[in-house]
mmJSON file of the N, C-alpha and C atoms, coordinates in Angstrom:
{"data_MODEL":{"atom_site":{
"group_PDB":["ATOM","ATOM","ATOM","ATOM","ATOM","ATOM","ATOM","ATOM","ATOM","ATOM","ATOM","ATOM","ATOM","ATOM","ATOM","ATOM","ATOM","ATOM","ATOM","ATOM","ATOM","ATOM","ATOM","ATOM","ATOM","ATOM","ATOM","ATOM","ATOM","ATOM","ATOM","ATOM","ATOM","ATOM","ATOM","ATOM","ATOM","ATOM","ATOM","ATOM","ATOM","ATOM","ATOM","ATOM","ATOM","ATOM","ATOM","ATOM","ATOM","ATOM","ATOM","ATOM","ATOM","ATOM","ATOM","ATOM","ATOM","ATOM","ATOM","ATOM","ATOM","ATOM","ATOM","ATOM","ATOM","ATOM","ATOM","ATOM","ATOM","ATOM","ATOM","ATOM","ATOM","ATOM","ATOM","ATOM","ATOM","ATOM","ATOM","ATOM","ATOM","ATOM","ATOM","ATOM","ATOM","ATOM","ATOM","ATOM","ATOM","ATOM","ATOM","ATOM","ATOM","ATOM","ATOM","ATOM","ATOM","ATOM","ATOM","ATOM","ATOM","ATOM","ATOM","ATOM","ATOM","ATOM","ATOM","ATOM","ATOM","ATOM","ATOM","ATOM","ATOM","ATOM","ATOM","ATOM","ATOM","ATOM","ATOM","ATOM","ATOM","ATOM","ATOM","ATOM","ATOM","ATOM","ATOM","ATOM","ATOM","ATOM","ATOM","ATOM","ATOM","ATOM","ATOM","ATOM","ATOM","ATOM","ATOM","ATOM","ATOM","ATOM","ATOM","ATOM","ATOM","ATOM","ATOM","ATOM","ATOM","ATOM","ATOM","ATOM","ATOM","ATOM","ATOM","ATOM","ATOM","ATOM","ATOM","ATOM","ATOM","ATOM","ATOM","ATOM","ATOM","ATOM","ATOM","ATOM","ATOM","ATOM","ATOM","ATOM","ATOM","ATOM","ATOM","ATOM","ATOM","ATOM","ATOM","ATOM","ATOM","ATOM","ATOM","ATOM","ATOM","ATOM","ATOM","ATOM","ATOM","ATOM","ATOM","ATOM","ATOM","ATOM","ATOM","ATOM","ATOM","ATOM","ATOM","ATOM","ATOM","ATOM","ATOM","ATOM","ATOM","ATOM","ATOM","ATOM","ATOM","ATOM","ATOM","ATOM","ATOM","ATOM","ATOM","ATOM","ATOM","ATOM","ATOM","ATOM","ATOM","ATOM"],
"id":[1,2,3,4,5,6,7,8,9,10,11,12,13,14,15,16,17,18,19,20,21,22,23,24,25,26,27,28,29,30,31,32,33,34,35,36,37,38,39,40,41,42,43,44,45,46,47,48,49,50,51,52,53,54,55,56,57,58,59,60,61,62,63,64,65,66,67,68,69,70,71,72,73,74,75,76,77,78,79,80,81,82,83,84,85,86,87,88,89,90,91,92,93,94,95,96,97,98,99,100,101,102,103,104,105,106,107,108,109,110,111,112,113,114,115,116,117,118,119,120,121,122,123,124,125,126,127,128,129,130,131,132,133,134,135,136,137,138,139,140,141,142,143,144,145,146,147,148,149,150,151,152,153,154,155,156,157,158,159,160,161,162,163,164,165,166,167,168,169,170,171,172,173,174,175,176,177,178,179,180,181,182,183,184,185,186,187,188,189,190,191,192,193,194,195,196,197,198,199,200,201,202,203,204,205,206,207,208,209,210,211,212,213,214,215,216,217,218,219,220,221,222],
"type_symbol":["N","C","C","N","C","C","N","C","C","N","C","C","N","C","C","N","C","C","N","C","C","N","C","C","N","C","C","N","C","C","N","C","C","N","C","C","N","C","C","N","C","C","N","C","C","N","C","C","N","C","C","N","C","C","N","C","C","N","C","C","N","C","C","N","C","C","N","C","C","N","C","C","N","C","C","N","C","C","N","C","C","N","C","C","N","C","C","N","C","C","N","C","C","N","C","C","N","C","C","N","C","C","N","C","C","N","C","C","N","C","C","N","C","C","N","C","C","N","C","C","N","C","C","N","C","C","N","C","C","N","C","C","N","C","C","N","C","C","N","C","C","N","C","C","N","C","C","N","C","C","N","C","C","N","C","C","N","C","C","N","C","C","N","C","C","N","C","C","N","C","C","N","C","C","N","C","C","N","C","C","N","C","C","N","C","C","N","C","C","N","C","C","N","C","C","N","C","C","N","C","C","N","C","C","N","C","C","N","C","C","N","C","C","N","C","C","N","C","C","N","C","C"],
"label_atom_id":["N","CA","C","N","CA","C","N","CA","C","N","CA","C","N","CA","C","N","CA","C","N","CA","C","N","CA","C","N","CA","C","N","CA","C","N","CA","C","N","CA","C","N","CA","C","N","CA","C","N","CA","C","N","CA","C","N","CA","C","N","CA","C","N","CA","C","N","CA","C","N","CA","C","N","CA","C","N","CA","C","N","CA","C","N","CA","C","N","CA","C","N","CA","C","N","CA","C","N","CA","C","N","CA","C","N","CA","C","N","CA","C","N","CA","C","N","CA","C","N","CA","C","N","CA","C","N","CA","C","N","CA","C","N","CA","C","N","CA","C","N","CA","C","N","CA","C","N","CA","C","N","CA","C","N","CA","C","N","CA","C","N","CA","C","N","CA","C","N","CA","C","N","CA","C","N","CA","C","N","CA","C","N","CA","C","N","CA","C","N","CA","C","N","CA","C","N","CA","C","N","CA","C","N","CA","C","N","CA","C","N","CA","C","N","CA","C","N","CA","C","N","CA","C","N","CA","C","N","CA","C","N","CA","C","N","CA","C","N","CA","C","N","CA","C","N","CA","C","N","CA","C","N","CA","C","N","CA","C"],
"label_alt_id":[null,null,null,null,null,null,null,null,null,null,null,null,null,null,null,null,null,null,null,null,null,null,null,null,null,null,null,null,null,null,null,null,null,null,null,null,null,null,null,null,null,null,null,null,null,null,null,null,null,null,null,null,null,null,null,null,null,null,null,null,null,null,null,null,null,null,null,null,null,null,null,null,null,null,null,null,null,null,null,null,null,null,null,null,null,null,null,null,null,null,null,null,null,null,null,null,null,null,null,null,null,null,null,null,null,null,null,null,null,null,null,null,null,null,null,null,null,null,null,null,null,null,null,null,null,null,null,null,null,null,null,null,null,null,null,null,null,null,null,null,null,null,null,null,null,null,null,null,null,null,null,null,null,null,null,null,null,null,null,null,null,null,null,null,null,null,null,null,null,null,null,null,null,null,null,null,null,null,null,null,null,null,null,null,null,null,null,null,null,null,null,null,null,null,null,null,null,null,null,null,null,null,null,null,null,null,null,null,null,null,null,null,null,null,null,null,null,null,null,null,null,null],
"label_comp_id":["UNK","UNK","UNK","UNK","UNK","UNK","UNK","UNK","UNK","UNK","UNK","UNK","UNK","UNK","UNK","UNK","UNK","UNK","UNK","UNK","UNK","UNK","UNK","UNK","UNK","UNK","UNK","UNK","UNK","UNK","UNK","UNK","UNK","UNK","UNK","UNK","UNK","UNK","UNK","UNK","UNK","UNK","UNK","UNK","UNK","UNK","UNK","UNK","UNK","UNK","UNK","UNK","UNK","UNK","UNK","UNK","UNK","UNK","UNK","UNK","UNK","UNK","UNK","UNK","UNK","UNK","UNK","UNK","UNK","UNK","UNK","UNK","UNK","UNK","UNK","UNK","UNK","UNK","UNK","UNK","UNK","UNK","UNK","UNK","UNK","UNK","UNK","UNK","UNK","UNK","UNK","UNK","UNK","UNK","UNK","UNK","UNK","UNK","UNK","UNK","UNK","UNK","UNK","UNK","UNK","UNK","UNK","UNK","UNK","UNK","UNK","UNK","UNK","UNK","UNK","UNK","UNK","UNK","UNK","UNK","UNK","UNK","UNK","UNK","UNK","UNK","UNK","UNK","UNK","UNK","UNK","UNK","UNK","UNK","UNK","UNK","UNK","UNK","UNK","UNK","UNK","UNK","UNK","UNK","UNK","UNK","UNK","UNK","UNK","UNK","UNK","UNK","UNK","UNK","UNK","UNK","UNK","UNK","UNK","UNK","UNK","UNK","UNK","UNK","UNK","UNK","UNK","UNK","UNK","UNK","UNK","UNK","UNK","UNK","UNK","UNK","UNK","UNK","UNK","UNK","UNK","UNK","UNK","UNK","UNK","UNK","UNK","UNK","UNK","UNK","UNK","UNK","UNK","UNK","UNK","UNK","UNK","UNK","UNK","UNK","UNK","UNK","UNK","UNK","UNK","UNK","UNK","UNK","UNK","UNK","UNK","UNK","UNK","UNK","UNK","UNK","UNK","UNK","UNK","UNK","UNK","UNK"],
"label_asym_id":["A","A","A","A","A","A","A","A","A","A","A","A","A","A","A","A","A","A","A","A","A","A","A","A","A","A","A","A","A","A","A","A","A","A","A","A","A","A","A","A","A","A","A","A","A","A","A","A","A","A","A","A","A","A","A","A","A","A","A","A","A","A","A","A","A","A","A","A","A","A","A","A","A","A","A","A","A","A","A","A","A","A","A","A","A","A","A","A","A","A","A","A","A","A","A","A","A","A","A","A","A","A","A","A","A","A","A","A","A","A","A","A","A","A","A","A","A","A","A","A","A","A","A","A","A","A","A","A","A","A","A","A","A","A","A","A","A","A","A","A","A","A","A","A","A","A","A","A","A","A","A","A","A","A","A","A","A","A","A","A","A","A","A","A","A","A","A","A","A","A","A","A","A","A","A","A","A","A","A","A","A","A","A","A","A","A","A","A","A","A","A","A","A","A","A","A","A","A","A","A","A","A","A","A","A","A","A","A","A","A","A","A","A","A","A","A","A","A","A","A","A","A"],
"label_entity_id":["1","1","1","1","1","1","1","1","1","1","1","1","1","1","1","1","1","1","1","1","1","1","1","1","1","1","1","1","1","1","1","1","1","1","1","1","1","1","1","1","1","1","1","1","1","1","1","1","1","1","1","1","1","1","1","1","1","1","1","1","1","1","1","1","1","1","1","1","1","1","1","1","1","1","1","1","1","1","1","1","1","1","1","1","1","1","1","1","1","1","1","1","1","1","1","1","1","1","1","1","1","1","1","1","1","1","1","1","1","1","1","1","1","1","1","1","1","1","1","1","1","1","1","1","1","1","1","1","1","1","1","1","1","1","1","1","1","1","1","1","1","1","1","1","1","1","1","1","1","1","1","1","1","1","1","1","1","1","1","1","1","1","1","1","1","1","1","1","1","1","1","1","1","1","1","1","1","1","1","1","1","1","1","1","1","1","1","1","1","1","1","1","1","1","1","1","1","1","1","1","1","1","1","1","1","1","1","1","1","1","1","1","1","1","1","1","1","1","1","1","1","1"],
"label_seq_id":[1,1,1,2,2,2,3,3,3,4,4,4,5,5,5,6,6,6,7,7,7,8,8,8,9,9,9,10,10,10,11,11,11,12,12,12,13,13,13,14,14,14,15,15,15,16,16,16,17,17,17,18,18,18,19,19,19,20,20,20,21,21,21,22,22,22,23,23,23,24,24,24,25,25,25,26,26,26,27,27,27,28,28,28,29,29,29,30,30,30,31,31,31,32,32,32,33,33,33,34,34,34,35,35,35,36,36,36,37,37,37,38,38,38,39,39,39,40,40,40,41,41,41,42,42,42,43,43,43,44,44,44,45,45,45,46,46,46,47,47,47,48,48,48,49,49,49,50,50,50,51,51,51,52,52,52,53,53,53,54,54,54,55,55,55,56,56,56,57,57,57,58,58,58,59,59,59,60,60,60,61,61,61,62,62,62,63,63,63,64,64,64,65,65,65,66,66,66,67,67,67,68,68,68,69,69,69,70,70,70,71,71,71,72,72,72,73,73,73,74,74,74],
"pdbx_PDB_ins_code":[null,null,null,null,null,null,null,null,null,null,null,null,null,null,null,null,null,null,null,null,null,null,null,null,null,null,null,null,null,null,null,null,null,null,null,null,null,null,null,null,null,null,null,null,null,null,null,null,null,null,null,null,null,null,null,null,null,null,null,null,null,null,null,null,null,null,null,null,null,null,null,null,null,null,null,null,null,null,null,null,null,null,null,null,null,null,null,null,null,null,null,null,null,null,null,null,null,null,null,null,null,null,null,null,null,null,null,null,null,null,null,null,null,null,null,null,null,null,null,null,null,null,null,null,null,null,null,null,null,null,null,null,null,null,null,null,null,null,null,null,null,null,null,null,null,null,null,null,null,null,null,null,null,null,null,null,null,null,null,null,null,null,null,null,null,null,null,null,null,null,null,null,null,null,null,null,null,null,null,null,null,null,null,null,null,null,null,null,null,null,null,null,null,null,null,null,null,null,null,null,null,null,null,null,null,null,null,null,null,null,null,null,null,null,null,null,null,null,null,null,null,null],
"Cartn_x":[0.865,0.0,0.906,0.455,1.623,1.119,1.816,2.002,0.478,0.505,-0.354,-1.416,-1.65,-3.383,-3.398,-2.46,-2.885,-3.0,-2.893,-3.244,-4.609,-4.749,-6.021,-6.933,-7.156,-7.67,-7.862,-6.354,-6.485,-7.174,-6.737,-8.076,-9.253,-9.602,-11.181,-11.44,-10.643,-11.116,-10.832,-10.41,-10.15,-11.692,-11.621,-13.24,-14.16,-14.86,-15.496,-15.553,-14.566,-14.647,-14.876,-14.613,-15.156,-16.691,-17.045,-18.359,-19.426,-18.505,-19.14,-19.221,-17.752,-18.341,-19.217,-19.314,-20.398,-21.684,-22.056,-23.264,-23.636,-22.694,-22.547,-23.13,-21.657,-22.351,-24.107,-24.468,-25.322,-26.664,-26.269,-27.551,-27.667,-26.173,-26.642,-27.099,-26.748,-26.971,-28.963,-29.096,-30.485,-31.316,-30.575,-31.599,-31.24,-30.803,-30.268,-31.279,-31.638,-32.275,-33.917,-33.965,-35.462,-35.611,-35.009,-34.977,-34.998,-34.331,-34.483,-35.97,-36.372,-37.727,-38.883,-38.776,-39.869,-39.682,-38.686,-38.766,-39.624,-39.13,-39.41,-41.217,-42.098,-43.244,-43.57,-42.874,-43.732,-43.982,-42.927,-43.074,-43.453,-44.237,-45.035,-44.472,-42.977,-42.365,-42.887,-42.571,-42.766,-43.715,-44.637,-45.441,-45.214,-46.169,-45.655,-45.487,-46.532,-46.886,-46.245,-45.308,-44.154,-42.812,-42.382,-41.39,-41.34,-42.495,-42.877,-42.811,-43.29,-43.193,-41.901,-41.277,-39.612,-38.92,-39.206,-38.316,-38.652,-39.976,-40.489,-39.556,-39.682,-39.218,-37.542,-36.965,-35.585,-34.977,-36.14,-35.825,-36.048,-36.696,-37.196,-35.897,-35.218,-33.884,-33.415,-32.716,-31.334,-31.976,-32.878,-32.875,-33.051,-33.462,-33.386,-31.69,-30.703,-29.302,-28.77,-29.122,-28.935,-28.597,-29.719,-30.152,-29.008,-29.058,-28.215,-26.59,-25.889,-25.238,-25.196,-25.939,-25.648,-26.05,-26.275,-26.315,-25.292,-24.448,-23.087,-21.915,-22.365,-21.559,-21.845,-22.848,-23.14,-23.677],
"Cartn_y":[-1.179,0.0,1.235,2.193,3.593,4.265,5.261,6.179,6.886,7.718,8.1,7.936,6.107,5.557,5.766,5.059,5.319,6.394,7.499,8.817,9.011,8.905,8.747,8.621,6.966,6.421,6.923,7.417,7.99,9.0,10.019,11.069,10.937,9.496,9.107,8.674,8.225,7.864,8.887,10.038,11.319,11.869,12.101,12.796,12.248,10.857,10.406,10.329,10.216,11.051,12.412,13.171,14.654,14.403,13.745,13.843,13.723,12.084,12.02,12.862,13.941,14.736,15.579,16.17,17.088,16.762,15.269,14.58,14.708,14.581,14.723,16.124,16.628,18.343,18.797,18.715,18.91,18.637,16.961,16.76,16.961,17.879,18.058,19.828,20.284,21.617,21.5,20.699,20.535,20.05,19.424,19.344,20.322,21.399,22.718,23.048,23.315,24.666,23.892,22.706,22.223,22.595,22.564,22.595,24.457,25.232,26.587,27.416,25.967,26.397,26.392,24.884,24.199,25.19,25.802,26.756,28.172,28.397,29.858,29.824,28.468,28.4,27.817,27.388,26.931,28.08,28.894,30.354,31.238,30.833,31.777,33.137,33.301,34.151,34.15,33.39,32.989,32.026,32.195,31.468,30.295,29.058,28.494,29.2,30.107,31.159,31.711,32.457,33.296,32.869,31.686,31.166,30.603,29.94,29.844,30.877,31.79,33.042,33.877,33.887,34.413,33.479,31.886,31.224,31.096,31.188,31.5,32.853,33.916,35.115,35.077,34.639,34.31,33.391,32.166,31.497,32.628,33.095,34.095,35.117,35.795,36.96,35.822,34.324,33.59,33.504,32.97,32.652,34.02,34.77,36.552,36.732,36.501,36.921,35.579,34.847,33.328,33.707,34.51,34.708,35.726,36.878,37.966,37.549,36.42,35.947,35.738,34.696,33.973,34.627,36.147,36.874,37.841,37.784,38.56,36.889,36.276,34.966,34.976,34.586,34.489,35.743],
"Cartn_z":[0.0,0.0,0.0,-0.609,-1.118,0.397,0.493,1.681,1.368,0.153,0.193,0.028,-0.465,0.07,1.678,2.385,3.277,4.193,3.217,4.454,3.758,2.762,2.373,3.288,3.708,4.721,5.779,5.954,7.612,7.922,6.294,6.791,6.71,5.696,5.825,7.472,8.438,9.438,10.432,10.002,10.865,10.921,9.365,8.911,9.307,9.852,10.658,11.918,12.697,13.899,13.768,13.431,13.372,13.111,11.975,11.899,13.124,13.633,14.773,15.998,15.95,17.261,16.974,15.703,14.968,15.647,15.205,15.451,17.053,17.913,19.315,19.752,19.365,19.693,19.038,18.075,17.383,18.446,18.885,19.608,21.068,21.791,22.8,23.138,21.661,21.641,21.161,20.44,20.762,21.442,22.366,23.946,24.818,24.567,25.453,24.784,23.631,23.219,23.308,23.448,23.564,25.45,26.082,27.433,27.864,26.986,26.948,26.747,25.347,24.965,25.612,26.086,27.217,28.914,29.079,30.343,29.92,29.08,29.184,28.663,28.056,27.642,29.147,29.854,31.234,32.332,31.942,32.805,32.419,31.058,30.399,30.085,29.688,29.174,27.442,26.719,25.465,25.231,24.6,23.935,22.739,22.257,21.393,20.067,20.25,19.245,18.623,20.062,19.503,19.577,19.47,19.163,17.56,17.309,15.798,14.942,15.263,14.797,14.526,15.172,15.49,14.517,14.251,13.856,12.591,12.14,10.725,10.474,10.78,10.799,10.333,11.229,10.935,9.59,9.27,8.414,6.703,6.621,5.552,5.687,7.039,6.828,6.324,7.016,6.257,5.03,4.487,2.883,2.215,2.457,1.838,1.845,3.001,2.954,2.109,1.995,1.069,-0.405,-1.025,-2.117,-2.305,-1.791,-1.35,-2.182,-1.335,-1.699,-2.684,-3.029,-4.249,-5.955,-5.862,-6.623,-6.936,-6.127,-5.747,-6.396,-5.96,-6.845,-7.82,-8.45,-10.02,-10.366],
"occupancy":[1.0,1.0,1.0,1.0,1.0,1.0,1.0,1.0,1.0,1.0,1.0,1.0,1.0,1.0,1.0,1.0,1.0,1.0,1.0,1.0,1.0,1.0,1.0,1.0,1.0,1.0,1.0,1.0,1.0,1.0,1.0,1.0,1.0,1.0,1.0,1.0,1.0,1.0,1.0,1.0,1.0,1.0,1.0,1.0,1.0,1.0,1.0,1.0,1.0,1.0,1.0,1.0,1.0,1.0,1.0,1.0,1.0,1.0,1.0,1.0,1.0,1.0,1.0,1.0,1.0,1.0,1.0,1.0,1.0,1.0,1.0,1.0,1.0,1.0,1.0,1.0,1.0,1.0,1.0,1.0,1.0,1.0,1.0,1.0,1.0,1.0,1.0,1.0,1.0,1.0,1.0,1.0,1.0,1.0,1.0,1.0,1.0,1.0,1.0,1.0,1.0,1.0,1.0,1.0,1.0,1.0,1.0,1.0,1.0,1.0,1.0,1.0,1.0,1.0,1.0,1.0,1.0,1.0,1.0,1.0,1.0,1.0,1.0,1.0,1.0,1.0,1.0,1.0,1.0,1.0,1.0,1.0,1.0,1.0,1.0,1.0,1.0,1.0,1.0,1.0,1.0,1.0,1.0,1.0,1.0,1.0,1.0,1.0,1.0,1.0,1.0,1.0,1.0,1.0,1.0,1.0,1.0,1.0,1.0,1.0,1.0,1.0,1.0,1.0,1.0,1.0,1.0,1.0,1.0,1.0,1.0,1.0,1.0,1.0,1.0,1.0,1.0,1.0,1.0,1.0,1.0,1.0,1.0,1.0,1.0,1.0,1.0,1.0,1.0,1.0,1.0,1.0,1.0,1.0,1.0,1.0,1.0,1.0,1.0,1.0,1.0,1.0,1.0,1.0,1.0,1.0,1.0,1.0,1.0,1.0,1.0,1.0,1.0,1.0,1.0,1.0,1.0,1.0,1.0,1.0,1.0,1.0],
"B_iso_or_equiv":[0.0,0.0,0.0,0.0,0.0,0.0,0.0,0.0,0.0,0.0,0.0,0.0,0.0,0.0,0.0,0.0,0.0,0.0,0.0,0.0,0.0,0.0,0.0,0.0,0.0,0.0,0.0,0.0,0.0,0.0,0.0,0.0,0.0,0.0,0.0,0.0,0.0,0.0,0.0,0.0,0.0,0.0,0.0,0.0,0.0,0.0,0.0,0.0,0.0,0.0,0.0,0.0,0.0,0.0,0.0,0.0,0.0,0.0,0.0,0.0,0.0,0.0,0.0,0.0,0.0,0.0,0.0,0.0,0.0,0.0,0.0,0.0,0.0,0.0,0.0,0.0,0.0,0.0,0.0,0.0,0.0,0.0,0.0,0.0,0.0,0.0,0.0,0.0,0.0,0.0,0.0,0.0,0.0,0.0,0.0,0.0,0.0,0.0,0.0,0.0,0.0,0.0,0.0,0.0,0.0,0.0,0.0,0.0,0.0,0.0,0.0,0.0,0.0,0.0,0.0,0.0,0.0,0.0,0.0,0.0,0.0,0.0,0.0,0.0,0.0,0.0,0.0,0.0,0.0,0.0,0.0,0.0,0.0,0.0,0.0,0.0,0.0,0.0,0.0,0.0,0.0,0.0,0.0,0.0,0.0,0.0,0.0,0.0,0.0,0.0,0.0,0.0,0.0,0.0,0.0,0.0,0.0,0.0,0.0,0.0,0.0,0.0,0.0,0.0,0.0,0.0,0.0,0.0,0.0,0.0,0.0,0.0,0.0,0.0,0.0,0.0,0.0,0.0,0.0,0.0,0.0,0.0,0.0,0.0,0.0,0.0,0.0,0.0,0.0,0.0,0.0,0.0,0.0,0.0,0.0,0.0,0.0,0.0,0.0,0.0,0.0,0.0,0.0,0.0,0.0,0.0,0.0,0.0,0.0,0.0,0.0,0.0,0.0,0.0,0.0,0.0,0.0,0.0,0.0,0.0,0.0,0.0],
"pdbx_formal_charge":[null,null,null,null,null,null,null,null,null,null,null,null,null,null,null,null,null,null,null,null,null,null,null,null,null,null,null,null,null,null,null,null,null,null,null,null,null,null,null,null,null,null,null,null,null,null,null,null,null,null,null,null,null,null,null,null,null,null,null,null,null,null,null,null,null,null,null,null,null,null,null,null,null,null,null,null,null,null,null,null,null,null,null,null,null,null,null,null,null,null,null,null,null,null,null,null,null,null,null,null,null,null,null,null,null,null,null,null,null,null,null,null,null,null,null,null,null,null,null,null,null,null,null,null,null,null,null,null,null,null,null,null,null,null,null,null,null,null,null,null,null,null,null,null,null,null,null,null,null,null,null,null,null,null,null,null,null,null,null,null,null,null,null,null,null,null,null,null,null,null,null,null,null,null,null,null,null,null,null,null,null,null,null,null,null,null,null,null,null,null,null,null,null,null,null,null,null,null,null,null,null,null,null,null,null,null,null,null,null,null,null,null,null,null,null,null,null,null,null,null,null,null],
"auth_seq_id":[1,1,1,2,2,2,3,3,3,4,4,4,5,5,5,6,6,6,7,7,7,8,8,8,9,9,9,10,10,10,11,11,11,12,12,12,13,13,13,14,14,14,15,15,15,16,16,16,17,17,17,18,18,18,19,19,19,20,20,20,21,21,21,22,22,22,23,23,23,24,24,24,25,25,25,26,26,26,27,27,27,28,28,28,29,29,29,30,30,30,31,31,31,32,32,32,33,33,33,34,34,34,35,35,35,36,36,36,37,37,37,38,38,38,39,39,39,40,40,40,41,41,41,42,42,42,43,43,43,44,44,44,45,45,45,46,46,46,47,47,47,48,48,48,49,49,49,50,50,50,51,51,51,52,52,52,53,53,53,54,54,54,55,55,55,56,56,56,57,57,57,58,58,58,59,59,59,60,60,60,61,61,61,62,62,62,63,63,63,64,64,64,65,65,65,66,66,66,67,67,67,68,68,68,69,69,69,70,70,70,71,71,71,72,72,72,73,73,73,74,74,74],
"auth_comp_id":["UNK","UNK","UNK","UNK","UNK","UNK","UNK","UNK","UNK","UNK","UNK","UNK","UNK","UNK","UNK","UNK","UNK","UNK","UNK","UNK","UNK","UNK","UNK","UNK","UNK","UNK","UNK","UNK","UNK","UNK","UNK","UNK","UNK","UNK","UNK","UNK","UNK","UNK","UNK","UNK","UNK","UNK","UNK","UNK","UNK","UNK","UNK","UNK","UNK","UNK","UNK","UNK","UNK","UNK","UNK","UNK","UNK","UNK","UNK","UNK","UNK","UNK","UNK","UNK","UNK","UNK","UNK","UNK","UNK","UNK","UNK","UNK","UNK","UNK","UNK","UNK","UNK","UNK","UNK","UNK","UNK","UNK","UNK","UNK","UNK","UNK","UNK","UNK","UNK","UNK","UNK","UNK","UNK","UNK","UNK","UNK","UNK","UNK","UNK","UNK","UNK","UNK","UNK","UNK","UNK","UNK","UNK","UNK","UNK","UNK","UNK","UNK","UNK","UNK","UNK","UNK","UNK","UNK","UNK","UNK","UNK","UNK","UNK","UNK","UNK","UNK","UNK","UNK","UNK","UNK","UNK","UNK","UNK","UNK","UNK","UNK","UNK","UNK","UNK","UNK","UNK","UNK","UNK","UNK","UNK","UNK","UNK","UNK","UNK","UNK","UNK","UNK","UNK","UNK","UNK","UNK","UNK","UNK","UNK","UNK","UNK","UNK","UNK","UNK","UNK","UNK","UNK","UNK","UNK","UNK","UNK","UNK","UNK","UNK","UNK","UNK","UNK","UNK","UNK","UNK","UNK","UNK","UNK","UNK","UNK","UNK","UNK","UNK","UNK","UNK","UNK","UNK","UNK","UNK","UNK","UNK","UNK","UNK","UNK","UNK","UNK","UNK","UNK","UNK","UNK","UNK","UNK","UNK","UNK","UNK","UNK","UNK","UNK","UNK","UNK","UNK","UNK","UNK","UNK","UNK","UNK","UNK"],
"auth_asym_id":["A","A","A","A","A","A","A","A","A","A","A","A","A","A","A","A","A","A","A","A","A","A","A","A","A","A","A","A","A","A","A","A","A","A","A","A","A","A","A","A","A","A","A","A","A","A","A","A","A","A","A","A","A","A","A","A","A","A","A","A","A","A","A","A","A","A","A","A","A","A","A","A","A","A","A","A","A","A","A","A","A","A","A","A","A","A","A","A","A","A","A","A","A","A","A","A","A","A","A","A","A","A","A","A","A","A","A","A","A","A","A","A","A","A","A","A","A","A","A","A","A","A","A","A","A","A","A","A","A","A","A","A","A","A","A","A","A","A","A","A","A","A","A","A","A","A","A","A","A","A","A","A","A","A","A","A","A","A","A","A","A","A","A","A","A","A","A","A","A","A","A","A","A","A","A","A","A","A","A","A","A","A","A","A","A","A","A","A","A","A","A","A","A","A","A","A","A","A","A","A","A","A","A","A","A","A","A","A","A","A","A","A","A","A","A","A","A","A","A","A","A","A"],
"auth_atom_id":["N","CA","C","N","CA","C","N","CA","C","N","CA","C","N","CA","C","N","CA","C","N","CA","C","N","CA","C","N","CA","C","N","CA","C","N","CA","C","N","CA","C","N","CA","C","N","CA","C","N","CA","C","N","CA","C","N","CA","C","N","CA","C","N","CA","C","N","CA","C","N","CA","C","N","CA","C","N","CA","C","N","CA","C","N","CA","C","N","CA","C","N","CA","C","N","CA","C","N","CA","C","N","CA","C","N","CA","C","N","CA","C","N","CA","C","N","CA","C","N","CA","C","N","CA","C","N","CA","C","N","CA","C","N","CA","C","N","CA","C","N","CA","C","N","CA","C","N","CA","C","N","CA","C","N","CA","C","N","CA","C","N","CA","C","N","CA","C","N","CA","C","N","CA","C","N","CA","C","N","CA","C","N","CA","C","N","CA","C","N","CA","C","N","CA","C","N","CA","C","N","CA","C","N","CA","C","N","CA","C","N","CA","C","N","CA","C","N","CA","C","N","CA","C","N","CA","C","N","CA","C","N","CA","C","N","CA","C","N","CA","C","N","CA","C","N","CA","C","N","CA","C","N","CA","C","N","CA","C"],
"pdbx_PDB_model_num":[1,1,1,1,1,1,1,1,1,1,1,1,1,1,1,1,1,1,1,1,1,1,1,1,1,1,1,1,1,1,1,1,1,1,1,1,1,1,1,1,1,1,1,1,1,1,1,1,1,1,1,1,1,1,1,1,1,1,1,1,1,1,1,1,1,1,1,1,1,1,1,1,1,1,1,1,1,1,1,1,1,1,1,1,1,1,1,1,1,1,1,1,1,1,1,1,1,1,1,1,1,1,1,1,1,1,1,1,1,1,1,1,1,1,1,1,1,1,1,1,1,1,1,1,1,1,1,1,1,1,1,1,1,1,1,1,1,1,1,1,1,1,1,1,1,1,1,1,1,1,1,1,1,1,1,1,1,1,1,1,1,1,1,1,1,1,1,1,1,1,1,1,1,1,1,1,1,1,1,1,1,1,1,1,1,1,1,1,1,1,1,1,1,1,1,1,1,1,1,1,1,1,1,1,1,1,1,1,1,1,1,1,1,1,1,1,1,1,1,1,1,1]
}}}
């Protein structure tokens, strides 16, 4: 096997651990923010209402600054 199959490899098995801490972090940052959500609707700070709302809201600025972009690229 040449040197450089096997770094190949190695970074294929580097890049999977990374993935996997990705996957890690990912899902404990979303039981923070489900646990953030579920407090502040039990103390009746925020509503389901207005969290839907905010996050609809936000999704429409990223794909508006999305577009933004990608008109400045092509």
């Amino acid at each position: 096997m040449t040197s450089s199959r096997m770094y190949s490899h190695l970074e294929e098995i580097a890049w999977i651990g990374q993935l996997a801490d990705l996957k890690e972090e990912h899902y404990r940052n979303s039981l923070l923010l489900s646990a953030v959500i579920e407090l502040l609707m039990e103390k009746r700070i925020l509503s389901a209402e207005e969290i839907s709302a905010k996050a609809q809201a936000l999704e429409i600025q990223d794909a508006a600054a999305i577009r933004q972009i990608q008109c400045f690229e092509g």
